[in-house]
Every structure is written in C-alpha cells, then in structure tokens.
DRENFIPA-650775 format. One record per residue (C-alpha): residue in three letters; x, y, z. Coordinates in steps of 0.05 Angstrom, whole numbers, plus 5000, padded with zeros to 4 digits. Each point is the difference from the previous one (the first is absolute). Example, Ala and Ser with C-alpha at 12.3 -4.5 7.8 and 13.67 -1.06 7.14 Angstrom:
<atoms>
atom type->ALA; c1->5246; c2->4910; c3->5156
atom type->SER; c1->5027; c2->5069; c3->4987
</atoms>
This chain:
<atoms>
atom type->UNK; c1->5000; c2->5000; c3->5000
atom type->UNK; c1->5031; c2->5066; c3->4981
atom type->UNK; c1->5011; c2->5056; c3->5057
atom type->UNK; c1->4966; c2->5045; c3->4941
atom type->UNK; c1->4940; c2->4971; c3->5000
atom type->UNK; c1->4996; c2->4970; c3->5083
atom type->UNK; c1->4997; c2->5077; c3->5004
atom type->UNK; c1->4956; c2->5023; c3->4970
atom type->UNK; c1->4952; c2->4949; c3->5034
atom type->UNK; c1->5025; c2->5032; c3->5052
atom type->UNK; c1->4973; c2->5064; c3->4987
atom type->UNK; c1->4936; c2->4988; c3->4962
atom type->UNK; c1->4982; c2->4959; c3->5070
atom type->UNK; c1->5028; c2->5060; c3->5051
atom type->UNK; c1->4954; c2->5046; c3->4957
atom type->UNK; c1->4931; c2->4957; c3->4994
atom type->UNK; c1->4948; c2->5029; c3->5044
atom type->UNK; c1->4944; c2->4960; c3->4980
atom type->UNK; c1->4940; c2->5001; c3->5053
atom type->UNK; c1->4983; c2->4929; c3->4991
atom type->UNK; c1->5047; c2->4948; c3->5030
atom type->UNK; c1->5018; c2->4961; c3->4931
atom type->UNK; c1->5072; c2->4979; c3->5007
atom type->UNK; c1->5031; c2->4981; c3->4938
atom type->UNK; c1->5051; c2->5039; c3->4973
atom type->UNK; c1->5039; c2->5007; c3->4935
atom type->UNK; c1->5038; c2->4942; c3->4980
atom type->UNK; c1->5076; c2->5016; c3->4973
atom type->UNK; c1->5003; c2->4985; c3->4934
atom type->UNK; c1->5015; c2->4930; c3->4970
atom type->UNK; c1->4969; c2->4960; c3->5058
atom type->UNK; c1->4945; c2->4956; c3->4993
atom type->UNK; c1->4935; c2->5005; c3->5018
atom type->UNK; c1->4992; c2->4973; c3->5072
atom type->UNK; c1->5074; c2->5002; c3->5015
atom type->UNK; c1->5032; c2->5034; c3->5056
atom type->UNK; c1->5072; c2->5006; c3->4982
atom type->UNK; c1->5053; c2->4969; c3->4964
atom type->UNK; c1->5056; c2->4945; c3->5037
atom type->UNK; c1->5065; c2->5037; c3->4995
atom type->UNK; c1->5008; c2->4942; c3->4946
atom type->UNK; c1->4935; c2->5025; c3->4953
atom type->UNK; c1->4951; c2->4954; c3->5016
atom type->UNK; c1->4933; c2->5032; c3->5015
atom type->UNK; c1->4977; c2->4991; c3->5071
atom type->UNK; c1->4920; c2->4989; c3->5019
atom type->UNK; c1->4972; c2->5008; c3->5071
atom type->UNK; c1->5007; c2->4924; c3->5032
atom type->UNK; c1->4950; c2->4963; c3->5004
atom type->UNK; c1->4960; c2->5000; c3->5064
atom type->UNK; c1->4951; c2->4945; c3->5031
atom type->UNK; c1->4930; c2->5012; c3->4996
atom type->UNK; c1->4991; c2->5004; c3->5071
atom type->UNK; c1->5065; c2->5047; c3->5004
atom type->UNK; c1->4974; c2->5045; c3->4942
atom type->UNK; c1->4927; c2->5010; c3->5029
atom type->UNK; c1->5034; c2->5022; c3->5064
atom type->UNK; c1->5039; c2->5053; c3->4964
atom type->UNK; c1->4949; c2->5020; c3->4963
atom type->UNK; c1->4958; c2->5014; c3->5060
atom type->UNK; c1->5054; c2->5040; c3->5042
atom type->UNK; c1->5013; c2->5039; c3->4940
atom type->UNK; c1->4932; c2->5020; c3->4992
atom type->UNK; c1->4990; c2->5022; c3->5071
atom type->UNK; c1->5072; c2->5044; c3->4995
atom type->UNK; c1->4961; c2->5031; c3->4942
atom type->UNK; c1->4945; c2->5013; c3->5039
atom type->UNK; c1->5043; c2->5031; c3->5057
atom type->UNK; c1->5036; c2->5047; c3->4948
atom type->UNK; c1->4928; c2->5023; c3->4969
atom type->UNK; c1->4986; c2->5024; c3->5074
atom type->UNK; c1->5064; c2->5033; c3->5015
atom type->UNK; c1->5035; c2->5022; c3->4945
atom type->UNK; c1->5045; c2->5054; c3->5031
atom type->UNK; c1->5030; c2->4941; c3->5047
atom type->UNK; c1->5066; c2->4968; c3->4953
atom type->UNK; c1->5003; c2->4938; c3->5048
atom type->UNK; c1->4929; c2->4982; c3->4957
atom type->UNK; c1->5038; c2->5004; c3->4936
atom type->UNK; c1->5060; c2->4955; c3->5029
atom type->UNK; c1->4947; c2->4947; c3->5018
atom type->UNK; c1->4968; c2->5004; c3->4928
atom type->UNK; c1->5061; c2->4986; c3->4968
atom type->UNK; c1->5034; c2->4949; c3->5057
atom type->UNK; c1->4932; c2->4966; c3->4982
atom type->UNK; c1->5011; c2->5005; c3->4927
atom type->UNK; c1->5062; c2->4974; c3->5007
atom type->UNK; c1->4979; c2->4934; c3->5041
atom type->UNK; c1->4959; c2->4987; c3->4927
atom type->UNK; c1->5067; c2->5006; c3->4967
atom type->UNK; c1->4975; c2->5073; c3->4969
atom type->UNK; c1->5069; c2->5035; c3->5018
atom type->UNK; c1->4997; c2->5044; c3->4935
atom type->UNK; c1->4932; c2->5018; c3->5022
atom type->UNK; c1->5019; c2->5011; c3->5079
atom type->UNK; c1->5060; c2->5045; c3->4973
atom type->UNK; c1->4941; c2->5036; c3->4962
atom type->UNK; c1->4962; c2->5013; c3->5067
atom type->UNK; c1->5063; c2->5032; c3->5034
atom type->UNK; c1->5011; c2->5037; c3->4939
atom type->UNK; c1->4934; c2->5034; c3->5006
atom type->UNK; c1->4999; c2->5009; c3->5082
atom type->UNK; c1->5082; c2->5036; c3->4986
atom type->UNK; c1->4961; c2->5049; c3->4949
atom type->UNK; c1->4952; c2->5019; c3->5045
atom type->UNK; c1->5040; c2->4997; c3->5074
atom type->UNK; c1->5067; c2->5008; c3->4964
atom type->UNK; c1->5068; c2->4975; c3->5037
atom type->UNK; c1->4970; c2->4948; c3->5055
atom type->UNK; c1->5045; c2->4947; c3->5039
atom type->UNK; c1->4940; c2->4941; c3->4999
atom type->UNK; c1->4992; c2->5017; c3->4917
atom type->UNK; c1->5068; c2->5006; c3->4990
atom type->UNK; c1->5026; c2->4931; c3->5035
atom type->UNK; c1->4940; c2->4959; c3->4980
atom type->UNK; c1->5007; c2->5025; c3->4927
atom type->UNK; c1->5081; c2->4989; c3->5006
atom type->UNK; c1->4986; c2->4930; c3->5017
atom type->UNK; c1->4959; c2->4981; c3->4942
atom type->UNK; c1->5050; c2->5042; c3->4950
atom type->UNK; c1->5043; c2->4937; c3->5015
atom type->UNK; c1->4946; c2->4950; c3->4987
atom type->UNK; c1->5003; c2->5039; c3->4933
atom type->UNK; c1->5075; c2->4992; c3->4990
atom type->UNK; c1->5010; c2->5072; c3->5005
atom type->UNK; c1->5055; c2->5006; c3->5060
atom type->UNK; c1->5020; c2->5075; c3->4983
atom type->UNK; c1->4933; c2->5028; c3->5005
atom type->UNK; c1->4985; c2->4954; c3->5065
atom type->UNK; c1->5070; c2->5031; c3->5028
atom type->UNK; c1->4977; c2->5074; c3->4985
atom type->UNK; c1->4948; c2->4985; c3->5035
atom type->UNK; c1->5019; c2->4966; c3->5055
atom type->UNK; c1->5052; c2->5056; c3->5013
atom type->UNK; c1->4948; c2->5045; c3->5007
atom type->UNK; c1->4953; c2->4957; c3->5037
atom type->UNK; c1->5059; c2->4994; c3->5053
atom type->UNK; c1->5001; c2->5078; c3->5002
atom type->UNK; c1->4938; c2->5009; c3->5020
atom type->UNK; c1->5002; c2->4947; c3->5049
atom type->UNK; c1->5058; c2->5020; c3->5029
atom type->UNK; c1->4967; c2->5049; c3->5059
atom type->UNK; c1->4944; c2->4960; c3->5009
atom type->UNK; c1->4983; c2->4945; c3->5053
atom type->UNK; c1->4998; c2->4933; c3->4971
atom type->UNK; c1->4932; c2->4958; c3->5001
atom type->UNK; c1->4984; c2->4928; c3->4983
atom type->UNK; c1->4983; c2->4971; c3->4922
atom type->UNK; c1->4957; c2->4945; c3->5008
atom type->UNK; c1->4993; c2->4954; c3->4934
atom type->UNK; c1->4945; c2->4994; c3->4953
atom type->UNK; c1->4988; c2->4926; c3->5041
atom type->UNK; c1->5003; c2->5000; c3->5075
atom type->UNK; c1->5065; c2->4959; c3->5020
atom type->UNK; c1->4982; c2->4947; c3->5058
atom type->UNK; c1->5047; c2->4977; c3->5046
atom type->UNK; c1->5003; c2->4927; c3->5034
atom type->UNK; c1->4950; c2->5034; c3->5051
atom type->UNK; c1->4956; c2->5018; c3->4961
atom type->UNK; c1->5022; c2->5076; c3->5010
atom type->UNK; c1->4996; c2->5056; c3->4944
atom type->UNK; c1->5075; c2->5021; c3->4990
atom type->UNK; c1->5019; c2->5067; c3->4958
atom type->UNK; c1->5071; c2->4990; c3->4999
atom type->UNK; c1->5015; c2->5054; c3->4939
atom type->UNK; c1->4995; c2->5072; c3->5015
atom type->UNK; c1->4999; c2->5067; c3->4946
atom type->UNK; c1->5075; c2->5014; c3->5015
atom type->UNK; c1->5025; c2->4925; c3->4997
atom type->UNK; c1->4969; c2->4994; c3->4934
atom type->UNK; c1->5015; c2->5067; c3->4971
atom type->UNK; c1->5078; c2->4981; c3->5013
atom type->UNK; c1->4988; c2->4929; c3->4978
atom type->UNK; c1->4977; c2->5017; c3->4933
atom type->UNK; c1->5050; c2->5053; c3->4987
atom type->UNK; c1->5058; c2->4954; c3->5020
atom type->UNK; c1->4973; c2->4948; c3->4956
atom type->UNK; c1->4987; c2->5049; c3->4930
atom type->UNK; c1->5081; c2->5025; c3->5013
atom type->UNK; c1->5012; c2->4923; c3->5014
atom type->UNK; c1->4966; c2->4985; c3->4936
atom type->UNK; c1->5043; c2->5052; c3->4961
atom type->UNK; c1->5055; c2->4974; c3->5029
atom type->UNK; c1->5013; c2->5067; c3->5044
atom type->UNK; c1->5027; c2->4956; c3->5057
atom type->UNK; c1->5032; c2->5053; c3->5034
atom type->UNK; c1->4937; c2->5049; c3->5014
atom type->UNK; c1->4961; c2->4930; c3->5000
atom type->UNK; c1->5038; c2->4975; c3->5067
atom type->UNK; c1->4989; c2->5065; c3->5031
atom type->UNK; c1->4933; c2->4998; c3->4986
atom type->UNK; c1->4991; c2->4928; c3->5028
atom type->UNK; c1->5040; c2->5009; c3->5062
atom type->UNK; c1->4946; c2->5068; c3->5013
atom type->UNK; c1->4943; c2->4942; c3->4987
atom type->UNK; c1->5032; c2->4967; c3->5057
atom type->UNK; c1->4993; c2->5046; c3->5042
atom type->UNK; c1->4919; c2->5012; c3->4988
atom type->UNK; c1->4997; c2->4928; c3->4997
atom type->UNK; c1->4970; c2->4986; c3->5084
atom type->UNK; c1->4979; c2->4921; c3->4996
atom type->UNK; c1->5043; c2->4933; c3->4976
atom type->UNK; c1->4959; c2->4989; c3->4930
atom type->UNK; c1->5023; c2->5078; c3->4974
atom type->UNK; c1->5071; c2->4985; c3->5037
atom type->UNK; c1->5013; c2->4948; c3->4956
atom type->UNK; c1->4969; c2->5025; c3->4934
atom type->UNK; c1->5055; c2->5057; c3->5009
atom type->UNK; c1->5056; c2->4966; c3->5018
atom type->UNK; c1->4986; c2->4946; c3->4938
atom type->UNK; c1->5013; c2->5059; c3->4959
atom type->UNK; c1->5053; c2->5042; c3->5037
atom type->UNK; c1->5042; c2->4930; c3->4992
atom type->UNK; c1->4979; c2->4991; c3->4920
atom type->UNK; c1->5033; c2->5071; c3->4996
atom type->UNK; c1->5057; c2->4991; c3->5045
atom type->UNK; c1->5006; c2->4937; c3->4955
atom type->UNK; c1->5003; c2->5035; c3->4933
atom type->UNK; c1->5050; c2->5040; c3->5026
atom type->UNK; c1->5049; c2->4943; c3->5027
atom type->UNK; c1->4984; c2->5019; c3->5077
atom type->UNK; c1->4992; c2->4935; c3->5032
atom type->UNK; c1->5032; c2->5013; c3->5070
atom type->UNK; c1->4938; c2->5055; c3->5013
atom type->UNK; c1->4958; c2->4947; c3->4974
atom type->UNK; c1->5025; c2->4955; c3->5064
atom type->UNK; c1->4985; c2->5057; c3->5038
atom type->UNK; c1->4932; c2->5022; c3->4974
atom type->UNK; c1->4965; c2->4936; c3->5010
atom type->UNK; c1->5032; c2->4977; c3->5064
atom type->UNK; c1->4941; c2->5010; c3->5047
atom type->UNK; c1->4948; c2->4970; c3->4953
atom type->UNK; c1->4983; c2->4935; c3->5027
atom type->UNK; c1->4970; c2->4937; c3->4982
atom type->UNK; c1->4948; c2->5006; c3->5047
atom type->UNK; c1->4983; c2->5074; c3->4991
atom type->UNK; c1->4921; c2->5005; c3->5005
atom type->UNK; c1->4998; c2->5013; c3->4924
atom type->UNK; c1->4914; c2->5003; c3->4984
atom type->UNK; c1->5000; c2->5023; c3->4923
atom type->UNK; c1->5068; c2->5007; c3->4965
atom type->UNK; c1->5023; c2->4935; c3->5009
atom type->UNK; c1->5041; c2->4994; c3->4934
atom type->UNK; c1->5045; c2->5057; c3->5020
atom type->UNK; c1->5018; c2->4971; c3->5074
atom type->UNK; c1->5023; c2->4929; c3->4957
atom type->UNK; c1->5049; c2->5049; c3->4951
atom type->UNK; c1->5025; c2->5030; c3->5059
atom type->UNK; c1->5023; c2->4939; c3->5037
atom type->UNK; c1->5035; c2->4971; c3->4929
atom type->UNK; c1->5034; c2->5066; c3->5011
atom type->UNK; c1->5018; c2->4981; c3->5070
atom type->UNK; c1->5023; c2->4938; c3->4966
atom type->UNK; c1->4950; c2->4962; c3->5044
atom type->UNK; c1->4969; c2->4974; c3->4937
atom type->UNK; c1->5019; c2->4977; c3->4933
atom type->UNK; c1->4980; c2->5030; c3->4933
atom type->UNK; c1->4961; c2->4940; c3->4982
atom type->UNK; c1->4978; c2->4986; c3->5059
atom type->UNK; c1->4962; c2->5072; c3->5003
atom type->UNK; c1->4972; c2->4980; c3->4923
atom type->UNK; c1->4974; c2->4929; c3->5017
atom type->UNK; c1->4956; c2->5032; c3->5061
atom type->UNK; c1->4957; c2->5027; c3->4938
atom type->UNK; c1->4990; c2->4966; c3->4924
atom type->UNK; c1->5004; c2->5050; c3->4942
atom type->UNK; c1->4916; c2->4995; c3->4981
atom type->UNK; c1->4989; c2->4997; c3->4928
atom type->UNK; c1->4945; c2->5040; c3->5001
atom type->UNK; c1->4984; c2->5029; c3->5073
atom type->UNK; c1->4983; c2->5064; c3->5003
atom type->UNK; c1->4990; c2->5000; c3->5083
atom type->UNK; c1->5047; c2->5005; c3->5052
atom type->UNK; c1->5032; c2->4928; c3->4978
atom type->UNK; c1->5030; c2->5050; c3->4936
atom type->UNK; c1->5008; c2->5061; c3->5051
atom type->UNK; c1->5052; c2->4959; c3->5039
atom type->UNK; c1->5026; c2->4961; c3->4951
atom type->UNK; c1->5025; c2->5064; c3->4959
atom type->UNK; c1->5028; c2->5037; c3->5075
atom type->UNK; c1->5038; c2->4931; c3->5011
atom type->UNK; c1->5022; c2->4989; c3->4936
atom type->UNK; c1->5027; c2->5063; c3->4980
atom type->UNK; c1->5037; c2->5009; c3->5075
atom type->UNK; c1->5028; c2->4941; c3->4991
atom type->UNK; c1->5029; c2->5011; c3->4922
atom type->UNK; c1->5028; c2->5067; c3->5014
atom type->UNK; c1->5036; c2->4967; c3->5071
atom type->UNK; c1->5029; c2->4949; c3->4942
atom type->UNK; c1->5010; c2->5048; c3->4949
atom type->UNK; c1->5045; c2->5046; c3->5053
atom type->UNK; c1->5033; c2->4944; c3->5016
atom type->UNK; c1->5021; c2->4984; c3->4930
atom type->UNK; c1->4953; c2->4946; c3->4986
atom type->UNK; c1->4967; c2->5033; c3->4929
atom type->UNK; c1->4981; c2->4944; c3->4969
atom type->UNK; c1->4959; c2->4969; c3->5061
atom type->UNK; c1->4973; c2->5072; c3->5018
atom type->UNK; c1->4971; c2->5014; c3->4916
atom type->UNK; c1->4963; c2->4927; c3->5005
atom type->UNK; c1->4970; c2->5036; c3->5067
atom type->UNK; c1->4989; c2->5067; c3->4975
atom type->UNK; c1->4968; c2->4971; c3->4930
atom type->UNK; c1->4948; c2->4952; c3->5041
atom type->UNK; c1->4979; c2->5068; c3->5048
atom type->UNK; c1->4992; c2->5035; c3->4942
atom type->UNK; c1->4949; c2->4949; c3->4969
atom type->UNK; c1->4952; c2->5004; c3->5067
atom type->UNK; c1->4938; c2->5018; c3->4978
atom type->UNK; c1->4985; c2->5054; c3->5062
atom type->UNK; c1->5040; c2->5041; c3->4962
atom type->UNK; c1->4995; c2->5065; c3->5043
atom type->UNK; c1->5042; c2->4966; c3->5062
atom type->UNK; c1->5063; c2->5032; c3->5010
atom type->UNK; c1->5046; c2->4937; c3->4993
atom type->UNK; c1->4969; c2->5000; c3->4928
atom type->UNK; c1->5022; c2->5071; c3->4979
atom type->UNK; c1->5059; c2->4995; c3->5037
atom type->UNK; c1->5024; c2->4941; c3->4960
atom type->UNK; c1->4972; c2->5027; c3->4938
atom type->UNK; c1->5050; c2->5057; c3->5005
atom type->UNK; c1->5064; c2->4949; c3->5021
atom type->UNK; c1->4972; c2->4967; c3->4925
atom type->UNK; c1->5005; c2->5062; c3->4965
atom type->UNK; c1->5068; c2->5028; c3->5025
</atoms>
C-alpha cells in the first residue's frame, strides 16, 4: 500500500462529518473489495472468519456502542468503543475510519490517538502508528493513568474480572512495537523499558520484558537480557498473557526453543487464540534463533507465523517484516 494513497484515506476519514454512524471509509486504491490490507508479501488480507456464536456477540456489542455514541456524541470514549467494536468484527479499516472522524471533530485526543495507532499496525502502516503514538504519549504524559479493559472481560482462576492493561502501558507498548517494527531498536528499547514501568501486574510485566529482550537481542545485548528477566518466575500468577511468560523463561534459559513451540501446534486454519499464541511463540522463538545465528531454523519459523490465518497478531507482522528485510 503506498504512503500516497494510506494518506489520503487518512484525510478524507479525519474530514467526514457525516451525521449518521455509517463506517466505511475509502478503500486505497488497488485492493479488493472486502479486503482490509495487504501482507507485507501482497496477498490481500480478509477479516477472519468468526463463529456464529462469536459473530452474533459482536454484532450485538457493536450495536449497543452505536447506540451509546448516538446519545453522547461530544464524549470520544463512545467513538473508541465503536471502533474497538468494529475491530473485534475484523473491520480495522473501518474502526480507523471512526477515529478519523471523532480526531476531525475533537482534534488531537490521547484515547483516539492510541487506539487509532494501534490499528495503523494492523494495517502495516508502522510510521503513521509511530506519529501517532508519539503524540499520543504527549498528551498522556501529565495525566494520571487509568485502566483499559478489553473488548472481552479476562477471568481469572477465581472467577475474578482482571484489567491488567492500562491507557499509558498500551500507549508505550504500541509505540515500542511500530519503531520495533521499523527496526528503530534504539528509540524502540526506550520505549519498552517506559512500558515497563506503567506495566503494575505479572501478565503486562512479562508482555514488556518479551520485547525489551527481542530488542536487546537484535542488538547483540544478551547479558541485560540475563538481567531483565531474572525475577520472572515460573510460578508468577500469570492470568492472560501466558505465551509471553513461556518466551521469557527460554530467555532465562529455563526452557528450550522447541520445547516453548511444542506447548502450541501451528493451526492450519485457526483464527482464535490457538493462532494468537501460536504466532507470539513462534515468532519469539525465531528471532531468539535468528540472533543467535540460527537463520535457517528461524525463516522456517518466521514463514509458518506468517501463514496464520489471524493475521492481525503481532507475531504475524512482526515476522512478516523479518521476511521482507
């Protein structure tokens, strides 16, 4: 997708101010109809597939976030859960839309601004998510941070709701990822280690220090690796991001590379959490081999990742990018 024509989606979907809450925006040019994006590779990307069940769900919250929005228009949280709930449907091009519209009307706003950032790297667009993102962190920087629940309430074993994300954790996790992604590693490891320090509960702990050592990694730094994940535990009372605890005890050398892949089979076609984890795993574990020297077992890796059908997971785009170097 050309950085021409990304923006002037941009701006056509800043500038809309249509009254009634139709989301589709214009399509860049050259992608077909129903497609969201193209793989770094070329191959036209459609939502996933959802189960019925899983879809009629959606379909519901999405139409009471619409509802919400029609009755308070002048609030830009509304807008964020219109197009977190367009997103769940696989609609990113359409949820981008939405914050488009809300940053015309409010202008500059840190909930717009890191919600939209996040979905400019579903889109394979890591400079305009980083642009962003900077800005987002801006205007987050003299403000009090406050929990992000998910679309889907997290359980834990009790049967407890747990928020473990918060507005400034994810604001510094998606910039650090978009420099990650354009292989900024520098201002990306800054960026991660400031994630750490928003990041208040084990699940978010780990999430940052899986990337802070993928960084470290890329740039040869394995004795701060030793150090980073030292007090990350086995037993640490991980409840949602299990994948990245597992990557960061193969970085404590506590488990082996294939011992981390076998805990999950690559699915052929799973677009659930099955695909999610497989793609986290997999690509941690091909750029740990691929630092280490190990290029031929880390492509195999990177080339099955880039195959999983959830194609908006990070591991995905990450190893799309380590393809296309």
């Amino acid at each position: 997708m050309e950085l021409r024509s990304v923006l002037t989606w941009l701006l056509v979907a800043s500038a809309c101010s249509c009254a009634a809450p139709r989301w589709s925006g214009d399509a860049p040019s050259g992608l077909p109809a129903g497609a969201e994006v193209r793989s770094l590779s070329g191959e036209a990307l459609y939502p996933p597939p959802l189960a019925d069940d899983v879809r009629e769900k959606r379909e519901r919250a999405l139409a009471e976030a619409e509802r919400a929005l029609d009755e308070h228009r002048g609030d830009p949280l509304r807008w964020v859960a219109v197009g977190r709930r367009l997103a769940s449907l696989g609609r990113y091009r359409d949820a981008v839309h939405v914050y488009g519209r809300a940053i015309g009307r409010f202008g500059d706003e840190v909930h717009l601004l890191r919600h939209r950032g996040h979905r400019w790297i579903t889109l394979r667009q890591p400079t305009l998510a980083a642009a962003e993102l900077e800005r987002a962190a801006e205007l987050a920087r003299d403000l009090p941070d406050e929990p992000e629940p998910g679309v889907d309430a997290v359980v834990d074993s009790e049967g407890r709701v747990v928020v473990t994300d918060t507005l400034k954790q994810n604001i510094y996790y998606h910039l650090a990822l978009a420099q990650y992604l354009l292989g900024d590693y520098a201002r990306s490891l800054g960026n991660w280690r400031e994630c750490m320090r928003w990041s208040t509960n084990p699940d978010t702990q780990c999430a940052a220090a899986h990337w802070q050592a993928m960084t470290l990694a890329k740039l040869g730094r394995f004795e701060e690796i030793a150090k980073l994940v030292e007090p990350i535990t086995a037993d640490l009372p991980v409840v949602e991001y299990h994948a990245y605890h597992r990557l960061c005890l193969m970085y404590k050398g506590e488990l082996e590379p294939e011992r981390v892949l076998a805990s999950v089979a690559a699915p052929e076609s799973n677009g659930g959490a099955t695909a999610v984890d497989f793609a986290t795993l997999g690509y941690g574990v091909a750029n740990w081999l691929a630092c280490h020297g190990e290029t031929e077992r880390a492509r195999a890796i990177f080339e099955r990742v880039a195959a999983v059908e959830n194609w908006a997971a990070f591991g995905r785009i990450a190893s799309e990018y380590e393809l296309a170097r």
